[in-house]
N, C-alpha and C positions, 0 to 999 in steps of 0.2 A: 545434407549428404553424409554417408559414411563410407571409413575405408574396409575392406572385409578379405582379409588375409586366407587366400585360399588357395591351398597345393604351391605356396612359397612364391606364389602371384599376388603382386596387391591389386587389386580392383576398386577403381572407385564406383561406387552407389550412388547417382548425384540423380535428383527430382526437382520438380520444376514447384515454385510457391505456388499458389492461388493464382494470384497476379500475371506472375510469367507465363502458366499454361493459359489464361484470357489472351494475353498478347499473340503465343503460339497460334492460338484459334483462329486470331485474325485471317491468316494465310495471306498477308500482301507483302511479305518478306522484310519487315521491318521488325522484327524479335533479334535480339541479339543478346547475349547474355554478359553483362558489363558488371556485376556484383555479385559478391558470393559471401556467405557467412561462415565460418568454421566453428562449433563447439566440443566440449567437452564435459558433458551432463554424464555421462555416464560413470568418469572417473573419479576414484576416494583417494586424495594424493596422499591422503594419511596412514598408505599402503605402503610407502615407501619405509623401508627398514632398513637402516642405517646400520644397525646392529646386530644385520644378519651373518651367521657363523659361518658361513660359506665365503664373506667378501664381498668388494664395491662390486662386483659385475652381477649380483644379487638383488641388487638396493633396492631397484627396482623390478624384480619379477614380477610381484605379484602385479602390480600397475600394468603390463605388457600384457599379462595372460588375462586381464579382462574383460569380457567381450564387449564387445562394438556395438552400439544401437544397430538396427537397420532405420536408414531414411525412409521417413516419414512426413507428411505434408502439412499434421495440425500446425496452426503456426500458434495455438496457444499453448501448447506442450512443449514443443521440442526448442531446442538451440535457447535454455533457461541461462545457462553460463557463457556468453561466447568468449572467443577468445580474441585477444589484441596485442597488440607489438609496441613495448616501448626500449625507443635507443640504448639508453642509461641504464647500470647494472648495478646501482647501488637503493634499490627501492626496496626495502624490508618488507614493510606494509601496504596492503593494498586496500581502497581507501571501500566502506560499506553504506548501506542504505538503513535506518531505521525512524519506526516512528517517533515522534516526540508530542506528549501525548500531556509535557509540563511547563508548555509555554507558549505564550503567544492565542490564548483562549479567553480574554477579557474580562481576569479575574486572579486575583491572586491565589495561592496555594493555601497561605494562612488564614485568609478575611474565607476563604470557599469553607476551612476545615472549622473554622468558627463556627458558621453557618448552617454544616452540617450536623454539629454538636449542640446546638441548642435546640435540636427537634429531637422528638420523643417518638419511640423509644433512642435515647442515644447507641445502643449497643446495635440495633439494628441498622439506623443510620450509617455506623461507620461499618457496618460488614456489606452494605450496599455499596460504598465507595470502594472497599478495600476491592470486591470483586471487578468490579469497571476501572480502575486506575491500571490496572494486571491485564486487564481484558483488551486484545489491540482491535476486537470488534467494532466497528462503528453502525449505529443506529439512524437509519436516516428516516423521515417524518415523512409521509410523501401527501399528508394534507393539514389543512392549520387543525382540524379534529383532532388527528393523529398525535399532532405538534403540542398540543393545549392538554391529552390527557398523559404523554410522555413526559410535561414538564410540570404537571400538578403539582403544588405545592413548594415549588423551586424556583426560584429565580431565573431570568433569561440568562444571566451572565453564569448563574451554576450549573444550568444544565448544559450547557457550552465543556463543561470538564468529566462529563459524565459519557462523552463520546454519539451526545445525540447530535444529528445534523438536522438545520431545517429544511427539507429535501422539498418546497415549491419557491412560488417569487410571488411574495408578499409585497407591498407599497414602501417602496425605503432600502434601507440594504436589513440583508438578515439577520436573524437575530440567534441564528443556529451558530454551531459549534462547525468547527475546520478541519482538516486533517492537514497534519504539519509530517513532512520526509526530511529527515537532517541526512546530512553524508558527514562524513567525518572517520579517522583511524580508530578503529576499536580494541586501541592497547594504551595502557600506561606507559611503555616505554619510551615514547616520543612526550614531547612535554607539548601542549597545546599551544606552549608560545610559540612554537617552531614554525607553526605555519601548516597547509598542506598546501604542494607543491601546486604551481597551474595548470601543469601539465595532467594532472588527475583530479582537479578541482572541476563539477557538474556546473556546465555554465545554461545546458537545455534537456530539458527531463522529456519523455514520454509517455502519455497515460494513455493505458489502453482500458474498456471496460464495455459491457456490454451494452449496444446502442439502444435497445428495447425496452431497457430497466432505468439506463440515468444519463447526464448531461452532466460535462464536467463546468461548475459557475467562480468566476470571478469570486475573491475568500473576501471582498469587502464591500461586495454591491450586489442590486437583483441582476446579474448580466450574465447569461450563458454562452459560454466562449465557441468561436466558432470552431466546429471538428475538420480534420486536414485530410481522414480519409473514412471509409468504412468497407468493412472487407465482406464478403459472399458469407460468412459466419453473421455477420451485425457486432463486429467487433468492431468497434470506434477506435481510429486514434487519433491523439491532440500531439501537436507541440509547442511544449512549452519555457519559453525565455523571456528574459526580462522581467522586472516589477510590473505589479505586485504578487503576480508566483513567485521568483525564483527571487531571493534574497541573501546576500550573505551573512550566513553566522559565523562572526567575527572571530578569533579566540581571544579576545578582549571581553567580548560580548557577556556579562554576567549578570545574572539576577539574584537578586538576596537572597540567601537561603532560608526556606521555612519551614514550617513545625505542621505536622498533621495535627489531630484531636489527643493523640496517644503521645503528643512529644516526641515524633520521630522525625529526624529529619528527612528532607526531601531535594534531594541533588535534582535541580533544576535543569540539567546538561544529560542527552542522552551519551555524548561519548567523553571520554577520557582526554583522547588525545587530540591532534589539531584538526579542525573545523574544515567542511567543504563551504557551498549553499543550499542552503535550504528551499524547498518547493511548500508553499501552502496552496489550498484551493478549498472547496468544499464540491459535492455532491446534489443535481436536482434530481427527481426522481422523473420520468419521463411522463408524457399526456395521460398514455395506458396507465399507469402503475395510480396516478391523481385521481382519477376519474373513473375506475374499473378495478375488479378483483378478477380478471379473467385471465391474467398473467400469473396471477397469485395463486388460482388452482390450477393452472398447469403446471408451474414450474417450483411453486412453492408449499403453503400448507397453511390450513386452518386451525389457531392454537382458539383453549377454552381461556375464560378471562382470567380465571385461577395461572395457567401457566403461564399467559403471557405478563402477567403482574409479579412474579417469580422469575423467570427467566428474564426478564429487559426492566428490575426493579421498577415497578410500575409502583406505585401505593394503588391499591384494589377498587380505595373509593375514586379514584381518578376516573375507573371505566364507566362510564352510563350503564344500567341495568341494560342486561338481552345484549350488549355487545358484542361482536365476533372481531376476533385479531387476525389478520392475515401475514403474512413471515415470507419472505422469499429470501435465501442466503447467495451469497455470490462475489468477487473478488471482482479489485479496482489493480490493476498491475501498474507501476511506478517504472522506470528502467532511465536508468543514466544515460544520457546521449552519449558522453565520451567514453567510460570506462564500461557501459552496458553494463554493470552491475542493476539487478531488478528483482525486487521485491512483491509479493502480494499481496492486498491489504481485502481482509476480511470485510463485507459490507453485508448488512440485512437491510433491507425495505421491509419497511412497516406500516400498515393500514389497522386503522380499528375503526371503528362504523356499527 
């Protein structure tokens, strides 16, 4: 919904989701409207000018004079920021979502950066990592082919840090790489022993992602978790609590600091300051995407083996002669239950054949 300030009348704009116009349709008088969301996507509060020459009835102008979305019904677009109400007026920071992309992947930092230094050439090696550590893309395998020429010459446990996922369900649990969501203050100001409060600590996450491309699987077994809804889009969503998703990272919680190939070190902690929980899971890639490339030219694209051994560091001899690679890009959305802070995580599906 928005509001639209017009001739010194506010009007509200309010539309119905997906969902609530199905109910509407029913026509047997059971639609009522019991929930409503409020955002603020539109505004840059870093508009706010304190040190405006004119005075505090200034501070904010430019925040006032900027327009109003109009409502809209994508539900994967709009209402990105919502907004939420807490009692207590002494909360400086508000708490964020990011990847963690340095832990919790079956493999140390040091013994990975060894490993990757004792292959030849070394200078290329480590420009292959330097790009994928930076890179919050994740790679998912969506067949054990896919799987076997993505990890050529690498370890199970190495390619796990490289952001590749095993994206089928193999005999056993997987042996792909995870996507780990830390929440935590992303300031030094607060000292990590402090704690974050409970009252803004993620106790159940949200995944939304597309139902036609992937299945969100259990981060320690072959087990794809059951979906809670799926909208007239093929937008899937899960919810997710308790272990072994949602885990707290402790601000105790530390891991030894290690050394890349170059002697740098590597801050094993994505935030500074006090710790929420943590969400891990991984990615399957759905029947279609396993078993067919007819997803992959509609919606995606056919790379030659030159590119696709460049772009997703393949080694060249990995591809079988006459190979084609198929690429589909597309986002995994993350959203905090309590604080709906939500993020979107880059995902490619990959087929070679």
């Amino acid at each position: 919904m928005a509001f639209l300030d017009n001739s010194g009348d506010i009007i509200l704009d309010a539309v119905l989701t997906d969902t609530g116009r199905l109910r509407l349709a029913q026509g047997d008088g059971s639609f009522k409207i019991t929930k409503f969301a409020l955002g603020d996507d539109e505004i840059n509060y870093g508009d706010y000018n304190k040190d405006h020459a004119s005075g505090s009835a200034y501070y904010d102008l430019e925040i006032l004079q900027t327009p109003v979305l109009e409502a809209f019904t994508n539900n994967t677009s709009n209402l990105n920021t919502k907004l939420m109400s807490i009692a207590r007026t002494n909360i400086l920071f508000m708490p964020e979502l990011l990847l963690n992309k340095r832990q919790d992947h079956g493999i140390t930092w040091q013994s990975f950066y060894s490993y990757m230094y004792s292959r030849t050439p070394k200078v290329a090696a480590d420009a292959v990592m330097g790009s994928n550590y930076k890179d919050s893309k994740y790679v998912v395998a969506v067949d054990k082919d896919t799987w076997t020429a993505l990890t050529w010459d690498i370890t199970e446990g190495d390619a796990e840090l490289l952001g590749a996922i095993q994206g089928y369900s193999p005999s056993g649990a997987p042996s792909g790489g995870l996507i780990r969501v830390d929440q935590g203050l992303n300031t030094e100001e607060i000292n990590a022993a402090a704690g974050l409060d409970n009252d803004l600590r993620e106790t159940q996450y949200i995944i939304e992602l597309d139902y036609r491309l992937g299945r969100v699987m259990h981060p320690g077994a072959s087990a794809v978790k059951d979906v809670n809804f799926i909208d007239d889009d093929n937008i899937a969503s899960y919810y997710i609590a308790g272990s072994p998703y949602v885990n707290p990272n402790n601000n105790t919680d530390t891991v030894a600091e290690s050394k890349n190939s170059s002697n740098t070190s590597i801050d094993p902690q994505v935030f500074k300051g006090p710790r929420g929980n943590s969400l891990v899971f991984r990615i399957q890639a759905s029947t279609e995407l396993q078993y067919s490339t007819y997803l992959f030219t509609q919606l995606g694209q056919e790379l030659s083996v030159t590119d696709a051994a460049t772009q997703l560091g393949i080694e060249a001899a990995a591809l079988p002669d006459g190979a084609k690679a198929y690429v589909l890009d597309t986002t995994v959305r993350v959203i905090g239950a309590n604080t709906g802070y939500r993020m979107d995580i880059p995902i490619r599906y990959l087929k070679i054949e």
